[in-house]
Every structure is written in C-alpha cells, then in structure tokens.
N, C-alpha and C positions, 0 to 999 in steps of 0.2 A: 752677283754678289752684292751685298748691301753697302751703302757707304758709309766708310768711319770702318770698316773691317780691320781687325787688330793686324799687325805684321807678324809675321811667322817667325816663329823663336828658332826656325831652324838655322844653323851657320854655313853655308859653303864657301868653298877656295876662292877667294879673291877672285875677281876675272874668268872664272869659270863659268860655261853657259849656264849654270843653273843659279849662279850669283849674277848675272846678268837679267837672266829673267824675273826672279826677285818675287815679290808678292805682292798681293795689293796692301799701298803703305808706301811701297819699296821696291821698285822697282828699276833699276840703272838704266836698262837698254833702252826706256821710253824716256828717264830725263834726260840721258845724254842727246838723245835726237832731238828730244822739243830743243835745249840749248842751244844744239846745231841750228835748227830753225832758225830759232828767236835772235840771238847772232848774226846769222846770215840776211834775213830780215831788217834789221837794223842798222847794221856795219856796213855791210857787204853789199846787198843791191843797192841800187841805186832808186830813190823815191820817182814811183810813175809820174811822167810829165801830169798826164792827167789829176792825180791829185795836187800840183801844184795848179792848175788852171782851175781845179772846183774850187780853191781855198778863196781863188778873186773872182772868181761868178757871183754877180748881184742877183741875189734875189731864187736862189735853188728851191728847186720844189721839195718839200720836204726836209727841208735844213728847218733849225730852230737857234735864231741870233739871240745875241742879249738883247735888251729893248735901245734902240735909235742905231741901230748897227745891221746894216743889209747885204752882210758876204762875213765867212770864216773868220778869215783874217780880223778885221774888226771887232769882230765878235769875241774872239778868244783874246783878243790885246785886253781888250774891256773889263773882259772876265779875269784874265791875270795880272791886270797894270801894268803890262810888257811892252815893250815894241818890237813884236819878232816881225820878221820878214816872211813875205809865201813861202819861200821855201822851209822853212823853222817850221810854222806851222803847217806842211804838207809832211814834216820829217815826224813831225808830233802825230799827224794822223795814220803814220807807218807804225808807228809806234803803238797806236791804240789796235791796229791792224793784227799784228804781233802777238801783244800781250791776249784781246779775242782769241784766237786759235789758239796760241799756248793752255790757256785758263782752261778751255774748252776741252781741249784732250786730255790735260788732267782733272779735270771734273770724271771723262767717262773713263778713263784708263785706270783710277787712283794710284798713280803710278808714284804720289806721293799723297799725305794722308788728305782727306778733304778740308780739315782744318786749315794746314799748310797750304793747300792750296787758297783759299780763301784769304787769308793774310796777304801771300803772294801779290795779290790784285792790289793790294794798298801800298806793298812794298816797292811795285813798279813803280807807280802812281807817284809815290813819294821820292824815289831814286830818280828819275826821269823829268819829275816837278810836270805830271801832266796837267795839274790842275794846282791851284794854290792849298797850303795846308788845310784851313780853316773847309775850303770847297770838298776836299776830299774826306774828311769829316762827316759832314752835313750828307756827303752822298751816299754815306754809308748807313745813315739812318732814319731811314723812310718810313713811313708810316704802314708800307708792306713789312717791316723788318719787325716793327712791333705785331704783327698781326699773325703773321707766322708764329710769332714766339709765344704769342697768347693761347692762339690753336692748337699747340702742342702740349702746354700747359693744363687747356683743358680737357686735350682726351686724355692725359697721363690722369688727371681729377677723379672724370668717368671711370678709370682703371681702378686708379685707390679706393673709391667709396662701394663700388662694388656693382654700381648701376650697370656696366656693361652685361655683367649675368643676365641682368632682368630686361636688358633690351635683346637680347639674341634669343630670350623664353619670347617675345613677343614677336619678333622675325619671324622663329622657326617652329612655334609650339603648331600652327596650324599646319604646316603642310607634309601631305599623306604620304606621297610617291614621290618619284624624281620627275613625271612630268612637272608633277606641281611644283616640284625646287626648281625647274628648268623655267618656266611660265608664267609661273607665282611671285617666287620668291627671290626671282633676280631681275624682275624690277621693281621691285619693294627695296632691294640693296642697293641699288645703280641709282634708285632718286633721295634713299634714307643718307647715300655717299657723297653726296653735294653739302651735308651740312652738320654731317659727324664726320671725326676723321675717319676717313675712307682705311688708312692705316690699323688705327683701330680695330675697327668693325673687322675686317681679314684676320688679325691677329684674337681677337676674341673667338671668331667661328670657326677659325682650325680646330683647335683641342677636340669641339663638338664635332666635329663632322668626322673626325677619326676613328672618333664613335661608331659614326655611321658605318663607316669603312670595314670597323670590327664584325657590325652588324652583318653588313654584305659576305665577309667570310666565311658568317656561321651560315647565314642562309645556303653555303652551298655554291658560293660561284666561284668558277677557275680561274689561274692564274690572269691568264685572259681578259677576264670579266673582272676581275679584281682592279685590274690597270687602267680597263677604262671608267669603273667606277673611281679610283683617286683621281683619275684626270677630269671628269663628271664634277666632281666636290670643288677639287681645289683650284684647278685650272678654271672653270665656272666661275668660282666666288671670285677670286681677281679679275678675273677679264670683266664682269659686273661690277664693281669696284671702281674698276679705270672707265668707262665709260662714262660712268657719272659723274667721273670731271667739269664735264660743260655745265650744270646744273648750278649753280654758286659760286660765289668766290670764296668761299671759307673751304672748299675742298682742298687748299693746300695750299703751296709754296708755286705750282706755277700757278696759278691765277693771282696770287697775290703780288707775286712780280709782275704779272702785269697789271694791276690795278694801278701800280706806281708807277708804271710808264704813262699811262694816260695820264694821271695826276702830272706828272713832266710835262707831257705835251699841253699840257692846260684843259685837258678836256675828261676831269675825273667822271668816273661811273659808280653809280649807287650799288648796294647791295641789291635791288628790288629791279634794277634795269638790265642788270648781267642775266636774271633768272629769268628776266622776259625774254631777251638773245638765245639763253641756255637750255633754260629746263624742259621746254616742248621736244625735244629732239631725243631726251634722254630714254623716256620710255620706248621709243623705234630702235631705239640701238640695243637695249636691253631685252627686249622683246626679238630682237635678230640674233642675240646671245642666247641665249633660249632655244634660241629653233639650231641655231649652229651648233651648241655642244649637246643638244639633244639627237641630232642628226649623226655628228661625229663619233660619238661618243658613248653617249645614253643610252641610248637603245639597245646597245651591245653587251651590256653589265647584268644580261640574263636574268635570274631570281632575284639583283637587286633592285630591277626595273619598279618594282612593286611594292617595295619596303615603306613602311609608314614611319617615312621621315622624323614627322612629326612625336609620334611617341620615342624616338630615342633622342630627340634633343631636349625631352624634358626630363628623362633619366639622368641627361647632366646636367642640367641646373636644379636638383630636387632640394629642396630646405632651403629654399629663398626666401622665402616670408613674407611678410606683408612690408609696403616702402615707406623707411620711417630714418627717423636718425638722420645722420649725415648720407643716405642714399637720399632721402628725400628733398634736403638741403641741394643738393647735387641737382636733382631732376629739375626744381624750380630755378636753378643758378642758370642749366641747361636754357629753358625754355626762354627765360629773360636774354640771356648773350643772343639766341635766332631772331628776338625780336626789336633787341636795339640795333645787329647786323640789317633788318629792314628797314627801322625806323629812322635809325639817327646817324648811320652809316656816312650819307651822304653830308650832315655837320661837323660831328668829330672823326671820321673817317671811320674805315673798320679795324686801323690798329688803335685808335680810344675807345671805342666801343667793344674791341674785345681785352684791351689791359683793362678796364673797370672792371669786368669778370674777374679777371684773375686777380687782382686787389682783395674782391668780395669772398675768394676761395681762400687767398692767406688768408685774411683777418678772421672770416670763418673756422679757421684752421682745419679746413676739408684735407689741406695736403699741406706740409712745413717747407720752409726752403730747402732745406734736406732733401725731400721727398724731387723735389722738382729738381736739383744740382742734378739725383739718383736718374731720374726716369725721362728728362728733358735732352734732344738731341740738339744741346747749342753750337755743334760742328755745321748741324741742318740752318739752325738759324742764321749762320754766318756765311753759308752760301748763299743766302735771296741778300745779304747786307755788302757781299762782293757782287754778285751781277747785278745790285742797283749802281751801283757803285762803280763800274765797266760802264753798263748804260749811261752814263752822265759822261764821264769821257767821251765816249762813241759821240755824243749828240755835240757837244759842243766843237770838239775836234774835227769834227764834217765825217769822222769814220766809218758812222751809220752809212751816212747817205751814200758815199761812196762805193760801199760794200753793195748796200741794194742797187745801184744804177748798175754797178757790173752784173749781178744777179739778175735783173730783167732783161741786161742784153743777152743774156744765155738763152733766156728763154722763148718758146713759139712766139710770133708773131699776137697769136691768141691770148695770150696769157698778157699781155706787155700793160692793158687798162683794164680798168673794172672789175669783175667777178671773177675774173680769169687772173687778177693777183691776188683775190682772196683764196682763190683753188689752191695757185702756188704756193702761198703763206704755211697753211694747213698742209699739204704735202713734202715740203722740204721739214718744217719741223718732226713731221710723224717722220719719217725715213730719219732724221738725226735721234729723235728720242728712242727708236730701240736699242739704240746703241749707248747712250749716256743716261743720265737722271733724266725725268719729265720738267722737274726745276731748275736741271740745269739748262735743258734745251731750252726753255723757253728765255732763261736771260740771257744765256750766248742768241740767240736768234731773235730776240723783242726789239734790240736795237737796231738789226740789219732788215727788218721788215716793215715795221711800222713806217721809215721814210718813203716805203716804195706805194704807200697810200697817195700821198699827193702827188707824186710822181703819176702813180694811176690814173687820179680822179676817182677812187673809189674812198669811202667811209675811212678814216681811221679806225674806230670801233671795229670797223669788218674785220680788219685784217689782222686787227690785236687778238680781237677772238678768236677767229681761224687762227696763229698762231696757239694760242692757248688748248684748244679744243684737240686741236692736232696732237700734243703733249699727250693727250690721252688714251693712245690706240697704241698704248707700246706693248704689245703682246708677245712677239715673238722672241724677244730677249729677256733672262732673266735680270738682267741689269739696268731694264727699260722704266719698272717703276718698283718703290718699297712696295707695295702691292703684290710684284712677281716674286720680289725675293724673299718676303714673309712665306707665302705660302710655298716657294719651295722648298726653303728652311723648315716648314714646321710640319711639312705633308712625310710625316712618319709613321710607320704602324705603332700603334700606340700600347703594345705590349714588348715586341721586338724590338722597336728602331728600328725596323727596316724603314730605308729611303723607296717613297710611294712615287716619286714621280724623276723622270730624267730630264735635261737641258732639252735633247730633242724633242721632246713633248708639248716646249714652248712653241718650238721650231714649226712643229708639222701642223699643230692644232691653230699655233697664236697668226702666225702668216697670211692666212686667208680669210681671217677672222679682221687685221689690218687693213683689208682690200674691200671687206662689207663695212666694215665701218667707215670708211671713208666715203663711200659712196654713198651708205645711208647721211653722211653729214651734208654731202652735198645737196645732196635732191631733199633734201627732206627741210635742211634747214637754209643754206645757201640759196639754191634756186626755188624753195619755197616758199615757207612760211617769214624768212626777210624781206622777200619783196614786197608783203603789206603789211610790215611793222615799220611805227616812223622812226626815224633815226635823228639826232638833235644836230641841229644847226652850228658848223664850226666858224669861228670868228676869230680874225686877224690873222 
C-alpha cells in the first residue's frame, strides 16, 4: 500500500477486532502496542549499564562530539548548556532508542498517517527536550529536505507540461519483442531511473503497457499467458526501476537522506562521486533483471513473446508533435537541473541546485503553486525532514553508536571489520526495506550503521552506500518501494479493471530476484570494481 493512504470511512464497534485492526491511517492494535513499547522502554526498564558506561568513554569510535569535547556526556552538556549527569544522558539515549523503533514501525505499518507520524519525531524531541529548540529546527531542515522537495517538484513539472509522453515515445518506440523489453529496454530504465524520478517514469509507462497487455489478449494468449505477460510488463518495469537506485543521488528520498548524513559526518559527497560508487553496477543488475523475468516469466506469455512492442506504444502517444512551448521549456529546465546536480552540487549542495530549478519553473509558470500544493507529496517530504531530524539525536545522544556496537556483536566473527560491515550494512537494510519505505529504511537504519564504519575500519562512504543501495532490492513486498505500489495499483486491464497482478506475485517473483541482486552488488560492485576506485581521505 502506498504512503499517505486515505483511512477508510468504514465505522465499526468500538473495540471490536475489526476496530482494532483498523486501516492504514488508523490503526489501534499497532498504537497501542508501540505505546506499550515506548512506555515500557522509557518508564519501566531500567537504562542498560552499558549505555551509561559508553556516555563516559573517551574517545568512541565512531561517535561524533561537539568540537573540544571527547565523550557523550560533554558533548551533549555543550550542545544543550546543561549539566546532566551519565546517567540523564544514558536516560536521553534510551530515549532516542525508543522513539527509533517507534518512528520506525509506524513508518512501515502506517498505523497512523505518515504525516503524523513525521511530526511525531519532533513532538518527542520537544516533549523530552532531546535537543535544544533552535537544534531541533535546524535538524529538520537539511539540505536533503530541500532536494527531495525539489525532486518532486520536478517530476510533478515533467507530468504537467507533457514531456513524460515524449520521453516513454523515446524509451519504448524502438523495441520489437519482449526479448528486447527484457534486454533492451530495462537497462535503458534502471540507468534513465537514477536521474528521472524513477516514480515517475513507472507511473507514466503503466497506461502504456496495458496497451500492451490489451495487445497480448487479442494475439490469442490464455489466461495463463496473459498473467505472465502482466507480471513480464509490470512486475519488470519496477523491479528495473528500483535497481537504479544506486545510480545517482537525485533517485529519491533514500539517497538524499543520506547525502545528509555524510554532510553530518563532515564528509559530503558530490553528485558526480555517488555516480562513480553507483552507476557502473547498475547496468549488471538490470541486465540480471532481464534474464530473471525473462526466464521466470517471459518466455511463458506464448504469442505475446513476439509482439512488436514497439509499435503499440506509439499507438499511445500518437499526436505528440513536435517539442515546443512549455514542453520545450521543460526539457531545457530538465537538462540544466542534471548538470548543475554535476557541476555545482558539491558548492551549493544538491538541495540549492535543485530549488533554483524549481524557482526557474514558478517564475516560468511551467506549474503554479496550485499545481505543486495539487500534485507534490509534502507528507513524502516530511519524512526525509523527520529521519534527518532522528539522525541528529541518534548522533549526538551516542544512540547511533550504541545501536551499531550491539549490532556488530550480533554478528559473525567475519563481518565485525571491513567489507564484511559493508556486506552487513546493505543486508540488514535490504531485509528491513521490504517491509517498510526504501526512505524510510534508510533513515531509521543511516544512523545505526554509518558509526559501525570506524568501529570497522572500513570507509564511511562504503557503508552509507551499501546502506543506501541496499534500500533498493525491495521486491518482494508491495510496500517495499512507490515503485511496487504504483505498479500494482495501476496494473489494470485497461478496458475491464480487472486487477492484473496479485500480492503473491511480489512474493514468488520479487524474493529471488532480492537474493541476485544482492549478490550481483556484491561481487560486482563490493568486491570488485571498489577495490580500484580511490576513496577520499577522512580527517579528524
């Protein structure tokens, strides 16, 4: 289900399980228990010795002090002008403990709306005094929060003026068969998805490819063949989609969160240095999406195996016309926002360089404030503006760190340094993101991984990105990315409304498709081509 899902106008009996289970929105049996948690959590147990003893440890690996301050404690006196005691600030980092998990399961449950949850994170923050007014502020408006919000901005732009027409005629006008949609044309989408909204581009090529669907009908294939052509189409274009995650930072809301953790840690990354980490990997994952749902799937779709793609998706964009007007406006505003995201990224970051866009499209009046109030998800943007916003708690409170030290003690022997926490980074995220948002995963999980770098001895870079990249392989759940739940929201027969695709379909198709993509990141990108790319020097 998507986030921001409206709440069901249905009424049941007070206390009755079906008023318990509730809907997404609204949900009683999942607040009452996070309460329970968070309560018990806070009141009730008793703060682990251990995080009273990390708060006085000089010098943690992987902590981030204020500057002339080398332990927790000091650190957050400084940051608040308080004089708490270890144990106040070990009580403060149960707390940030707390509220983590809490946020967290209502992010993937929306057991209350995401909005509300989002507020929530500030509502603690400020009830609790985890941070001083003014700080909790500031933490909430990162230069990821503008860059999200500009990103959105401009695919909703591309929607309005009409360009997305004439980019899915340019996608899709060439290819013939479904080999070549399998081969072709999903890695043309998995690398075109690193710097268009990925969101977008699914939501633009559904209508079209229902077409297709149509088409496979008339050709004559059975019900059969009909199932695994919608799973071929739609199941395909997301899973291609999410891939392309690692390609960019402009793919969304988890890369942009974490762009803004490293900016935290003092060690920002360019637009043009994420794509050197990123983009090589993306064509092998895309390219293994291809051979997977052409294997699983493709082959099977009988008389549609053959269908010239191509000519029915220019059936549906006929009477385009030549690019002029405000599409044209549009395309040159496009190409300008990719090459200041290159250029200038690393001066005024990539949320200045992408609010000047969206400046240039008001004043344009490509889209009115109206239009963006209409078609902008500022529930979306208010999510990366609360896990920045968590994140800064986490770091200063020691609750990062702590979280990750007990997280490496979990783990093999293997895994405790180097490559072997960048494997784990990227594994526990992928395994939380099918279950929640890809943007939420990665701000509930940026702050609990990133300290287990120096802890390592491995790269921060490594592991922010393996966190991030990981974000990316949420296949098997429809609530894993807008990605899955566009496409299965809109994978409809396009005469009937019949529903084209089931939950299980994520299930059976998306699961093993998790397990190659993880691998190809490893080998390909992890123990490959990182080992001779240089990586920048961390200081202090």
């Amino acid at each position: 289900m998507e986030h921001g899902a409206a709440v069901s106008s249905v009424n049941h009996k007070p206390f009755s399980w079906p008023w318990w289970k509730g809907s997404p929105g609204q949900i009683p049996i999942v607040i009452l228990g996070l309460m329970i948690f968070f309560v018990t959590l806070v009141y009730i147990v008793p703060t682990p010795q251990s995080m009273i003893d990390l708060v006085q440890q000089e010098n943690v690996k992987g902590a981030k002090y204020k500057p002339g301050t080398s332990n927790f404690v000091d650190s957050y006196n400084k940051l608040t002008h308080k004089n708490y005691t270890p144990e106040e600030v070990a009580h403060k980092m149960m707390l940030c403990v707390a509220m983590l998990f809490s946020i967290a399961l209502l992010w993937g449950t929306e057991a209350v709306s995401l909005g509300a949850t989002n507020i929530l994170v500030g509502v603690i923050m400020y009830v609790y005094m985890i941070l001083p007014i003014n700080e909790i502020s500031k933490a909430y408006m990162k230069d990821a929060v503008f860059f999200i919000l500009g990103v959105l901005i401009l695919a909703a732009a591309v929607g309005v003026t009409g360009l997305d027409r004439r980019i899915g005629n340019i996608l899709l006008g060439k290819i013939k068969g479904l080999k070549g949609f399998c081969f072709i044309f999903f890695p043309v989408l998995a690398v075109i998805s690193g710097f268009l909204s990925e969101h977008a581009l699914v939501a633009l090529l559904c209508p079209i490819l229902a077409l297709v669907y149509l088409a496979g009908e008339k050709a004559g294939c059975n019900k059969k063949q009909l199932h695994a052509l919608a799973c071929t189409l739609f199941l395909g274009i997301c899973f291609a989609a999410n891939v392309g995650g690692s390609g960019s930072p402009a793919v969304g809301g988890r890369a942009a969160i974490m762009v803004g953790y490293f900016s935290d840690y003092g060690l920002p990354m360019s637009f043009g240095q994420w794509m050197m980490y990123g983009l090589p990997v993306v064509p092998f994952l895309a390219l293994a999406c291809g051979l997977w749902i052409y294997m699983a799937v493709a082959r099977k779709t009988g008389p549609a195996l053959k269908m010239d793609v191509g000519a029915v998706m220019k059936k549906g964009v006929e009477g385009i016309g030549p690019l002029r007007g405000k599409e044209l406006t549009m395309a040159i505003l496009f190409a300008a926002q990719i090459v200041l995201w290159m250029a200038a990224s690393a001066v005024i970051g990539l949320g200045g360089a992408t609010i000047l866009i969206v400046f240039l499209i008001l004043v344009t009046k490509l889209m009115t404030w109206e239009d963006v109030q209409q078609r902008v998800r500022f529930d979306v943007v208010g999510l990366y503006a609360g896990a920045c916003a968590m994140g800064v708690a986490l770091k200063y409170t020691g609750a990062g760190v702590w979280i990750a030290q007990n997280f490496v003690n979990l783990l093999p022997e293997a895994f405790h340094t180097g490559m072997g926490i960048v494997v784990a980074s990227s594994l526990i995220t992928t395994i939380v993101t099918n279950f929640m948002s890809d943007g939420a995963a990665v701000g509930a999980l940026g702050p609990v991984v990133l300290p287990m770098a120096e802890i390592g001895g491995v790269h921060l870079w490594k592991v922010g990105l393996a966190c991030s990249f990981g974000s990316s392989y949420a296949h098997a759940m429809i609530v894993g990315t807008v990605n899955n739940a566009i496409a299965y929201g809109m994978a409809k027969h396009p005469e009937t409304g019949e529903q084209l695709l089931a939950p299980i379909d994520f299930v059976r198709i998306g699961i093993p498709f998790v397990f190659i993509s993880m691998a190809i990141l490893w080998i390909v990108a992890f123990f490959g081509y990182w080992q001779i790319l240089p990586w920048p020097a961390i200081t202090g």
